[in-house]
C-alpha positions as CSV (number, residue, x, y, z in Angstrom):
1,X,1.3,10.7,-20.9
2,X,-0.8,9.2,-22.8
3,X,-4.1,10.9,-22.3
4,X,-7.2,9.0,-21.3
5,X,-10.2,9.4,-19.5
6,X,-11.0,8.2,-16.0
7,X,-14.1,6.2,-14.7
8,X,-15.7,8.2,-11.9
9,X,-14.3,7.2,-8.7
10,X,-17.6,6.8,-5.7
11,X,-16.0,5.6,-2.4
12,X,-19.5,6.7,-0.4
13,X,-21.2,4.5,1.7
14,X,-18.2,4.1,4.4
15,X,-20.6,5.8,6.9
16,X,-21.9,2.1,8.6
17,X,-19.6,1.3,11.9
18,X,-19.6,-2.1,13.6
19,X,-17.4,-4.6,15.3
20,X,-15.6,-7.3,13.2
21,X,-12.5,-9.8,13.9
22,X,-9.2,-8.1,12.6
23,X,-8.2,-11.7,10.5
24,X,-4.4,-11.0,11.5
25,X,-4.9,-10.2,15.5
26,X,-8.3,-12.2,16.0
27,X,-9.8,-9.5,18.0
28,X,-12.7,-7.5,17.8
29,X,-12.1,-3.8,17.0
30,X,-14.4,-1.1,15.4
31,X,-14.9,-0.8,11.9
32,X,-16.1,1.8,9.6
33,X,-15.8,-0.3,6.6
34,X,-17.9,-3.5,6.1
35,X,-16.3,-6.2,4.6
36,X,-18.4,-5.9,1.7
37,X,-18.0,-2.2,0.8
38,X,-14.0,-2.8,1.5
39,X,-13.9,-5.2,-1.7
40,X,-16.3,-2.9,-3.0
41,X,-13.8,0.1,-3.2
42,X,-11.3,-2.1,-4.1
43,X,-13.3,-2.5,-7.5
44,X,-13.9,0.8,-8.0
45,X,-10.2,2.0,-7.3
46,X,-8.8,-0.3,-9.4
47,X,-10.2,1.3,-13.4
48,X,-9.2,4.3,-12.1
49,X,-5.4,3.6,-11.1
50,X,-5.1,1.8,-14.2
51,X,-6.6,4.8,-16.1
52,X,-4.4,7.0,-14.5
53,X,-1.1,5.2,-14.8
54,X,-1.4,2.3,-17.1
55,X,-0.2,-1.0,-16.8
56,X,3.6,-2.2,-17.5
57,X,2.7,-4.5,-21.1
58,X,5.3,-7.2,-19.8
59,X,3.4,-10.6,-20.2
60,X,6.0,-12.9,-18.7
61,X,6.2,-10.1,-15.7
62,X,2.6,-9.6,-15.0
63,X,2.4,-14.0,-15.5
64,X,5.3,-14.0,-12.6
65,X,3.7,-11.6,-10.1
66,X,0.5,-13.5,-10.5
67,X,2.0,-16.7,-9.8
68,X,3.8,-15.3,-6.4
69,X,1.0,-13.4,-5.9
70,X,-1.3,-16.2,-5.9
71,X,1.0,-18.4,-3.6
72,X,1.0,-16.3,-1.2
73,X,-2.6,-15.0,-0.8
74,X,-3.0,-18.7,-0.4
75,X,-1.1,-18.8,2.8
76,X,-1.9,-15.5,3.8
77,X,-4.9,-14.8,6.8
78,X,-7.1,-14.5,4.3
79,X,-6.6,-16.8,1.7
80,X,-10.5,-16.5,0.3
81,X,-9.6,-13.4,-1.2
82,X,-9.6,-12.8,-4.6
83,X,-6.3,-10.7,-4.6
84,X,-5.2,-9.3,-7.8
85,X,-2.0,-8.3,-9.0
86,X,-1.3,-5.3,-11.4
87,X,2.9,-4.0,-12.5
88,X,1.7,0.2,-13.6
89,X,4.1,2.1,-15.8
90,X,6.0,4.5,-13.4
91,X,9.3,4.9,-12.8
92,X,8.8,5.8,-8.9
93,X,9.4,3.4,-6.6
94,X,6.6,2.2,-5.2
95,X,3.9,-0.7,-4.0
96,X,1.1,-0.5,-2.8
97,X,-2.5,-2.1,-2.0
98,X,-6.0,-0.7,-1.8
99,X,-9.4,-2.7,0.3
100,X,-10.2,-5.5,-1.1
101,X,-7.0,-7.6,-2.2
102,X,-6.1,-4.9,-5.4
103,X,-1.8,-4.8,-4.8
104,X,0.4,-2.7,-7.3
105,X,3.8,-2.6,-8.1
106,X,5.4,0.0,-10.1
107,X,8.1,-1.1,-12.8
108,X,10.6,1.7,-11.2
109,X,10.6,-1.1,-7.6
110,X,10.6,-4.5,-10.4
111,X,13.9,-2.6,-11.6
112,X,15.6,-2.2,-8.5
113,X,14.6,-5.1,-6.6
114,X,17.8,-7.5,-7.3
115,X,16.3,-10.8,-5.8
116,X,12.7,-13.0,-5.4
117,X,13.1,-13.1,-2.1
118,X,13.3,-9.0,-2.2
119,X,9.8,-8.6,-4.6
120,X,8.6,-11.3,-2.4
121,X,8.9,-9.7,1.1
122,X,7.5,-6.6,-0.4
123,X,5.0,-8.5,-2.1
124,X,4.3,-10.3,1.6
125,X,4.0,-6.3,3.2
126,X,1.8,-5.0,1.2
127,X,-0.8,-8.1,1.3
128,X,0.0,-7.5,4.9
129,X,-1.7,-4.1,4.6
130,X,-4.4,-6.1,3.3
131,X,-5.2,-9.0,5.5
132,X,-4.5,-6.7,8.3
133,X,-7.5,-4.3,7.1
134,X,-5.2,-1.3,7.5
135,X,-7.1,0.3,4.5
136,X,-10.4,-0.2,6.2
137,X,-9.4,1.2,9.4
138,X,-8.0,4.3,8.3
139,X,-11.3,6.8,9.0
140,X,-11.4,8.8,5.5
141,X,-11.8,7.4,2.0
142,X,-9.1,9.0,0.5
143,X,-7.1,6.3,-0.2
144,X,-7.3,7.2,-3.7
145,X,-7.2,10.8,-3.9
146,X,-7.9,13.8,-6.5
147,X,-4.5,15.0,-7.6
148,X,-4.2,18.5,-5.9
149,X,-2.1,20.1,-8.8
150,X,1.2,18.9,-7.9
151,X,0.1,18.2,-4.6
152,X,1.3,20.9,-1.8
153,X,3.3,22.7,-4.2
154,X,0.5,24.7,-4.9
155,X,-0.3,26.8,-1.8
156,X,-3.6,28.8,-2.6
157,X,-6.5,27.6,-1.2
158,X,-8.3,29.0,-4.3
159,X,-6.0,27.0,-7.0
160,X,-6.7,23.8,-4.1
161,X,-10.0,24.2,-4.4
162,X,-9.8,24.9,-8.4
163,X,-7.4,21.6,-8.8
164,X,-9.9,19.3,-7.4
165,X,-12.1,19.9,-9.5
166,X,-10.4,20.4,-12.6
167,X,-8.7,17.4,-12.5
168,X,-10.4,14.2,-12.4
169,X,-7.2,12.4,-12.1
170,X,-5.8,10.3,-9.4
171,X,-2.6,10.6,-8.1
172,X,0.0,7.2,-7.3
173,X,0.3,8.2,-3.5
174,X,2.2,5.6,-0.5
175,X,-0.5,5.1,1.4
176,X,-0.1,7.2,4.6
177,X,-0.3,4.0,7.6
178,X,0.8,4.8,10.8
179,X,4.0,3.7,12.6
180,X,2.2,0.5,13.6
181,X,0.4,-0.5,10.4
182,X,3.8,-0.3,9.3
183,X,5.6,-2.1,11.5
184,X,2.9,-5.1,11.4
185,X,2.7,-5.1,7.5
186,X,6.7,-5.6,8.0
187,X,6.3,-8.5,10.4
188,X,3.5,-9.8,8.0
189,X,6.5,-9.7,5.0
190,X,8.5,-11.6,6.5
191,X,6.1,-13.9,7.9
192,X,4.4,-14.7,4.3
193,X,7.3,-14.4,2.6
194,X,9.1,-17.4,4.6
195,X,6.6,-19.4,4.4
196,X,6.4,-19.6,1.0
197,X,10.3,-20.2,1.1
198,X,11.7,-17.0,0.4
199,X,15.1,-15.6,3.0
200,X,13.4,-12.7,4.2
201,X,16.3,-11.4,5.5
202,X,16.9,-9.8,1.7
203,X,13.9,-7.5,2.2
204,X,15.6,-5.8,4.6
205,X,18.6,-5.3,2.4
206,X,16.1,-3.7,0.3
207,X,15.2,-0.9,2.9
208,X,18.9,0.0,2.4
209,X,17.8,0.8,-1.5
210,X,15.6,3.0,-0.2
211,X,17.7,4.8,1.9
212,X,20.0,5.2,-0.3
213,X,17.8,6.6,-3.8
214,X,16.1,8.8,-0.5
215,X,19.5,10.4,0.1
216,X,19.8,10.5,-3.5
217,X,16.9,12.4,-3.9
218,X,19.0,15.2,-2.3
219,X,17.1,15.0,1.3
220,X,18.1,13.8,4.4
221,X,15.8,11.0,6.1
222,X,13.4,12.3,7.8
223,X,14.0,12.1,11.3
224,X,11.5,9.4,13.5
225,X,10.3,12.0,15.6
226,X,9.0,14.1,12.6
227,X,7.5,10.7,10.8
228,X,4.6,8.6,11.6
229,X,6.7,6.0,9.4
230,X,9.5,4.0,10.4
231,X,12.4,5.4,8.3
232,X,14.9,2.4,6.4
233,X,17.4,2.4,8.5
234,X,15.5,1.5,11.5
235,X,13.4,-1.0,9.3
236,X,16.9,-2.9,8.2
237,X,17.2,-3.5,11.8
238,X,13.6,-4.7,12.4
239,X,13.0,-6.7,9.7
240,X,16.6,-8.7,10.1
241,X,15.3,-9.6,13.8
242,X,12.0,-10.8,12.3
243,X,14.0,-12.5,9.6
244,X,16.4,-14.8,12.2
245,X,13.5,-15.4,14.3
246,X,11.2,-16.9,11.4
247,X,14.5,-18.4,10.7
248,X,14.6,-20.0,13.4
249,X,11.0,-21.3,14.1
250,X,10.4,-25.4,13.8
251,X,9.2,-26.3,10.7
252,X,11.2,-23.2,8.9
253,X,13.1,-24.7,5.9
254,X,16.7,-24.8,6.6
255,X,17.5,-23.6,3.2
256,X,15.8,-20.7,2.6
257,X,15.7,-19.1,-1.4
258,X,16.9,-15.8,-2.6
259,X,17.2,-16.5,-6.3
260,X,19.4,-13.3,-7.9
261,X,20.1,-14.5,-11.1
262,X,16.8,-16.5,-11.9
263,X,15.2,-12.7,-11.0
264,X,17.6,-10.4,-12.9
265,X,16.9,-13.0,-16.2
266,X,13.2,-12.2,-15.7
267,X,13.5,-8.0,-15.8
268,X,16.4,-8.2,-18.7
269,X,14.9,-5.0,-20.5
270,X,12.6,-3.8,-18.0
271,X,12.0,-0.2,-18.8
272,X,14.1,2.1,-16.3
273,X,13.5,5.9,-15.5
274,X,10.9,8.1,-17.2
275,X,9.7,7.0,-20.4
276,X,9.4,10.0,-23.3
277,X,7.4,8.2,-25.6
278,X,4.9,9.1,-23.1
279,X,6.2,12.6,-23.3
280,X,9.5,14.4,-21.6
281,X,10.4,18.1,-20.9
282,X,13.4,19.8,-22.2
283,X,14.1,23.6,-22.9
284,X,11.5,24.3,-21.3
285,X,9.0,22.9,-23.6
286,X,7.4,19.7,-23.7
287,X,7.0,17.5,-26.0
288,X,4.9,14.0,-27.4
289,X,6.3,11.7,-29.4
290,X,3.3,9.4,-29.6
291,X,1.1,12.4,-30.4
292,X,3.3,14.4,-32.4
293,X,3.1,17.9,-30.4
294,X,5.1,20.3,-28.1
295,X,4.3,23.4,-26.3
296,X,6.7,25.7,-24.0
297,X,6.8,25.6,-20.6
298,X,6.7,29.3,-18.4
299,X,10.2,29.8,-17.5
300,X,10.8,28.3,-14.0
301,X,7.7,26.4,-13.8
302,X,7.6,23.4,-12.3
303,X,5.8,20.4,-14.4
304,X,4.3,16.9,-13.8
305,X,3.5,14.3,-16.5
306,X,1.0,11.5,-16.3
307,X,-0.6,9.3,-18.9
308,X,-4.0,11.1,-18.1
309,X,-2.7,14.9,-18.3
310,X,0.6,17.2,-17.9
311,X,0.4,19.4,-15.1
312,X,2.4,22.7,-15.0
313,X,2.5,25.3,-11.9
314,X,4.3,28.2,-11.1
315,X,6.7,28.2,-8.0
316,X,4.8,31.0,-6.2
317,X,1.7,28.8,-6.6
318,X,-0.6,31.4,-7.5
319,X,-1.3,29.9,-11.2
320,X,-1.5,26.6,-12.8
321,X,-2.0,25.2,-16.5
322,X,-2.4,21.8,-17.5
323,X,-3.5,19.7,-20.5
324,X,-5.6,16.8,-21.4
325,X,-8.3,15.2,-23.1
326,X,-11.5,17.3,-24.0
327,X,-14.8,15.4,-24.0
328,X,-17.3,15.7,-26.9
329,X,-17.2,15.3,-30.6
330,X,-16.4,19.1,-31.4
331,X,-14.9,22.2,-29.8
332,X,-18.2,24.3,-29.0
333,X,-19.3,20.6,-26.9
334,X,-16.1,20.1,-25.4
335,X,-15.9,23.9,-24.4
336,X,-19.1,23.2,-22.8
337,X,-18.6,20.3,-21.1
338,X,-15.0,21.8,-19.3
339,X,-17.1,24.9,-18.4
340,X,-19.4,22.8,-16.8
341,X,-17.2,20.8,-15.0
342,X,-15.5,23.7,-13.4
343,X,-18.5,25.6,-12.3
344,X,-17.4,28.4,-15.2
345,X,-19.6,31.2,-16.1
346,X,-18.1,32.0,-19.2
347,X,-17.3,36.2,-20.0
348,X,-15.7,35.9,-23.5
349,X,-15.6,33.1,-26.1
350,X,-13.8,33.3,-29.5
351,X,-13.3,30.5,-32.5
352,X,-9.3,30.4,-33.7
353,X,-6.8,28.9,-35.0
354,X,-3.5,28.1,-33.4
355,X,-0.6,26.7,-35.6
356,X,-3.4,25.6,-38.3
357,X,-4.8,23.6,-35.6
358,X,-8.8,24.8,-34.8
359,X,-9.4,25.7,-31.1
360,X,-11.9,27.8,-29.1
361,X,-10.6,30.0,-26.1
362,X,-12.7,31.2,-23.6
363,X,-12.3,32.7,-20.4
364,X,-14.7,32.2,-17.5
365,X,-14.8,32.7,-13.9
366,X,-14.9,30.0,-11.4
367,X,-18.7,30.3,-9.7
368,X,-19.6,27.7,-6.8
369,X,-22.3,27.2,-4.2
370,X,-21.1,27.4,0.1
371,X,-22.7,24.3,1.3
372,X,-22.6,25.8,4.9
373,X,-23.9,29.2,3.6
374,X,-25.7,28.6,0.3
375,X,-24.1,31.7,-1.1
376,X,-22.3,31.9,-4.2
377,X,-18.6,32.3,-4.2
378,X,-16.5,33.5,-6.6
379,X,-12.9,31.3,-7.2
380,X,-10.3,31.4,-9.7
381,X,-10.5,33.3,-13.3
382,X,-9.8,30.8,-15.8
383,X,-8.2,30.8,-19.7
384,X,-9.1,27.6,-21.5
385,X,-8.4,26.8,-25.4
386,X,-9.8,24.0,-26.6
387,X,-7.6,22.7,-29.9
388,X,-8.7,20.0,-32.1
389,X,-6.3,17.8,-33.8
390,X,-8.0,15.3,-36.3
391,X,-10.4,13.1,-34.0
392,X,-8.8,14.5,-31.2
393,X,-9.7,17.4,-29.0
394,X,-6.8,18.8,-26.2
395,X,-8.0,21.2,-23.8
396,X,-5.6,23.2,-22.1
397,X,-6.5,25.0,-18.7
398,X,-4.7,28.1,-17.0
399,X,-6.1,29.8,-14.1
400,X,-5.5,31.6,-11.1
401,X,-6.7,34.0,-8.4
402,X,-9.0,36.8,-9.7
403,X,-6.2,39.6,-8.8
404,X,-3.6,37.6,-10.1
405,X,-5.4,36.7,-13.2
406,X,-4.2,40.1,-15.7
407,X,-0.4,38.9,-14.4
408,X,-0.5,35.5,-15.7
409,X,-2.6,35.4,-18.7
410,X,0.1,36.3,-21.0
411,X,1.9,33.6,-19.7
412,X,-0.9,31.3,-20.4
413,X,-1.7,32.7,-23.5
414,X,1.7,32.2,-24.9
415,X,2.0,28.4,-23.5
416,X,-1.8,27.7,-25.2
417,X,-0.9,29.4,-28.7
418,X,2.4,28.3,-28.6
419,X,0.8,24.4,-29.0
420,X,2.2,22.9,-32.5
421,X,2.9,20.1,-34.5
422,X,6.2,17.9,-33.2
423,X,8.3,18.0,-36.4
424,X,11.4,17.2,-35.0
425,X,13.3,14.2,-35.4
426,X,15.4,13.9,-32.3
427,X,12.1,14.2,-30.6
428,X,9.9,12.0,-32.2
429,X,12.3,9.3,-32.5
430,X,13.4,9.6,-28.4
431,X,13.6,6.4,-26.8
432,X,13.6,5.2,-23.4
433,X,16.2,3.2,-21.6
434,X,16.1,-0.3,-20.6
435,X,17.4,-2.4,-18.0
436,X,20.4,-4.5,-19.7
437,X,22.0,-7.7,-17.4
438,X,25.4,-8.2,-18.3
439,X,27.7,-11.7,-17.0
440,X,30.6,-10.4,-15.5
441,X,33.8,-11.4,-17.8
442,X,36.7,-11.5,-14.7
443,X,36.6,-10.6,-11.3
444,X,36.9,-7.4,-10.9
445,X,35.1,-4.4,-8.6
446,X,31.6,-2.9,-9.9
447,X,32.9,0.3,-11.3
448,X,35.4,-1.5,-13.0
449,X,32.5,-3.6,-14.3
450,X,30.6,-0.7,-15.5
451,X,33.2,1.7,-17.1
452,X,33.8,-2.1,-18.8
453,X,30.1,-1.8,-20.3
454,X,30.4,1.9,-21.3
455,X,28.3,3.3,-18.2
456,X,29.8,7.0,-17.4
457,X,31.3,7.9,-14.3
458,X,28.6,10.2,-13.7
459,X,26.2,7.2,-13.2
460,X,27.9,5.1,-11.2
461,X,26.2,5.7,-8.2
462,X,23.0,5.5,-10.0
463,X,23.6,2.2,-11.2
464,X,25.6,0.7,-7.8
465,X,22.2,1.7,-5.8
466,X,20.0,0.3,-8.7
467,X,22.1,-3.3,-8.2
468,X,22.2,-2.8,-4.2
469,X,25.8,-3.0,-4.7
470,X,28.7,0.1,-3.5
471,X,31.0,0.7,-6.3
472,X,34.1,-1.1,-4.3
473,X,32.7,-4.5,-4.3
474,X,34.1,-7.6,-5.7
475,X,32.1,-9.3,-8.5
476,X,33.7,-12.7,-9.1
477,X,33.5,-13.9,-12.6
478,X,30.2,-15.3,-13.7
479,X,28.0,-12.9,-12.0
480,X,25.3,-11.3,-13.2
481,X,25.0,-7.2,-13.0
482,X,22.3,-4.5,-14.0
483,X,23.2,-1.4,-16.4
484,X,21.1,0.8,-18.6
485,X,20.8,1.6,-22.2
486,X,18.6,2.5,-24.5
């Protein structure tokens, strides 16, 4: 987390239908989204998703997915675009592409790709999505949504209704394409990815990746029938066909690339996993290293960090509490300014001070206008302190249902006044790990490689997924390998 504001997001104006030529298919189909307001949103979305996430400071990284990313918009349907290429600091794994040529790529899916020819079938899907207009098609502009308090975790209505507008963040989401935008975003992988040179047959090894940190991730896959998505496995299969038969097509080169080690050389101390300079949760408390504070966490709470806030909710979803950035240049502005952005009228107000930081709490009731009605409704009771450290001004925000509200104000009371200064020096000095590749010294299987580079058994499976390896296989001498330290 590292606490920022956003840029407004405005996606309006995606009202205007007409017919236009799909640049993929050729045919005519309805659109609701011009051309022009596609790129558009594309230029608007793209402040806000670096706001919200940051971007991966790699410049030989960001220089090599411009490169590919370049080559193959030049080959790709619509090769006048102006595509543009960003690596965000996550650890999920994750790529994705919004209207108008604007394609991400987290640094969790640069670690665990183990080839080119992997990033560039992914790379060659989600430009599909792109040149394919599946963004453009979908009837709704949330593409780029407000994040919903840990999304569905949350189940009242009222907190909903509270999160979206109390947070003016936006979440990383997959974009949610159908069974066929999917499929045809595969084909389109495969199709740019081979023409560029690349064996697209290693995308599909990819997929098992996937399946594998999804099982991991201690769910089964989701069956078909319960998915508008095809699920890995079945994709494997898909894209191998795909693969042969670009394979196989005149002109195809008969050697096509994968280059492993040229790629693993390029992420050699990638950043891997969650990264607690940004800030990290233990003992139920959380805790900044960059920003030199901690406050506890509820007990049993569930908690989601950004760089634009920390989100915390309670399990029965009937509270939340999260922290950011305050606007304005003192407490009394900023108290105004949060009270105005969540429709507050304000019952009790009081100047403090918490730890020997200053801070103004107020409580306040949630107040908004039915736009089918035009009657006032009443939504959730809120606790706010505002706490000022130098230049710096953190609000924190609890709030739920009016009846609910006497139940969990200690809780956020305790959580706000427990906010104070990180002193400790196993916390501020907390770094995260790295990818680390390692030449293989003899042959020998991958477990025997990693116990060899002081990896515990514990992580073994960890690390054979993150080099698309099992632990039985046979590295001959020579080859490269992925671990992680710090």
């Amino acid at each position: 987390m590292r606490l920022r504001f956003l840029p407004s997001l405005l996606l309006g104006g995606l009202l205007l239908s007409g017919c236009a030529v799909n640049p993929v298919t050729g045919k005519k189909e309805v659109m609701l989204v011009s051309e022009g307001q596609e790129l558009a949103m594309g230029k608007q979305s793209d402040p806000a998703i670096v706001a919200q996430f940051g971007l991966y400071q790699d410049e030989k990284l960001q220089q090599y997915i411009n490169t590919m990313g370049d080559k193959m918009g030049r080959i790709s349907h619509r090769p006048d675009l102006d595509y543009q290429f960003r690596i965000v600091d996550s650890p999920v794994i994750n790529a994705f592409a919004v209207p108008g040529g604007y394609v991400y790529f987290t640094r969790g899916i640069m670690a665990h790709f183990n080839n080119e020819a992997q990033f560039a079938g992914v790379l060659g899907h989600e430009i599909g999505h792109v040149t394919a207009r599946h963004s453009a098609k979908q009837q709704t502009t949330s593409i780029i949504s407000q994040v919903g308090l840990m999304g569905a975790m949350i189940a009242s209505p009222q907190v909903a209704r509270f999160g979206e507008q109390a947070m003016q963040g936006l979440q990383l989401l997959t974009l949610k394409f159908g069974r066929d935008d999917e499929n045809q975003a595969d084909e389109l992988g495969v199709e740019y990815s081979t023409k560029i040179g690349y064996n697209a047959a290693e995308m599909a090894d990819f997929f098992r990746t996937l399946e594998r940190e999804q099982q991991k991730a201690g769910g089964e896959a989701i069956p078909d029938f319960l998915s508008t998505h095809p699920n890995p496995a079945d994709r494997y299969t898909h894209v191998n066909q795909l693969a042969a038969e670009w394979k196989a097509k005149p002109g195809t080169p008969a050697k096509l690339d994968i280059n492993r080690d040229a790629y693993l050389r390029l992420i050699d101390g990638i950043t891997y996993g969650e990264d607690p300079r940004q800030g990290f949760v233990e003992n139920n408390a959380f805790y900044h290293p960059e920003l030199k504070f901690e406050f506890p966490i509820p007990q049993g709470w569930k908690s989601q960090n950004s760089p634009q806030q920390f989100q915390m909710a309670d399990p029965a979803g009937k509270a939340m509490m999260l922290l950011t950035l305050a606007p304005g240049d003192n407490l009394q502005q900023a108290a105004e300014a949060v009270a105005k952005e969540l429709s507050l009228q304000v019952s009790q107000s009081r100047e403090l001070k918490v730890n020997g930081f200053p801070a103004l709490a107020f409580t306040g009731t949630q107040v908004q206008q039915d736009q089918q009605t035009g009657q006032q409704q009443t939504g959730m009771q809120v606790l706010s302190y505002i706490i000022q450290d130098g230049q710096s001004l953190y609000v924190l925000i609890g709030g739920s249902a009016p009846q609910d509200f006497a139940a969990y104000a200690p809780l956020f009371t305790r959580t706000m006044e427990g906010f104070q200064r990180l002193t400790s020096a196993d916390k501020l000095n907390r770094q995260p790990e790295h990818v680390r590749i390692r030449t293989v010294k003899t042959s020998q299987t991958l477990a025997q490689a990693l116990t060899a580079n002081g990896v515990p058994a514990k992580r073994h499976e960890e690390m054979a997924i993150l080099n698309g390896m099992q632990l039985s296989d046979k590295l001959g001498r020579g080859l490269l390998f992925k671990v992680v330290g710090k």
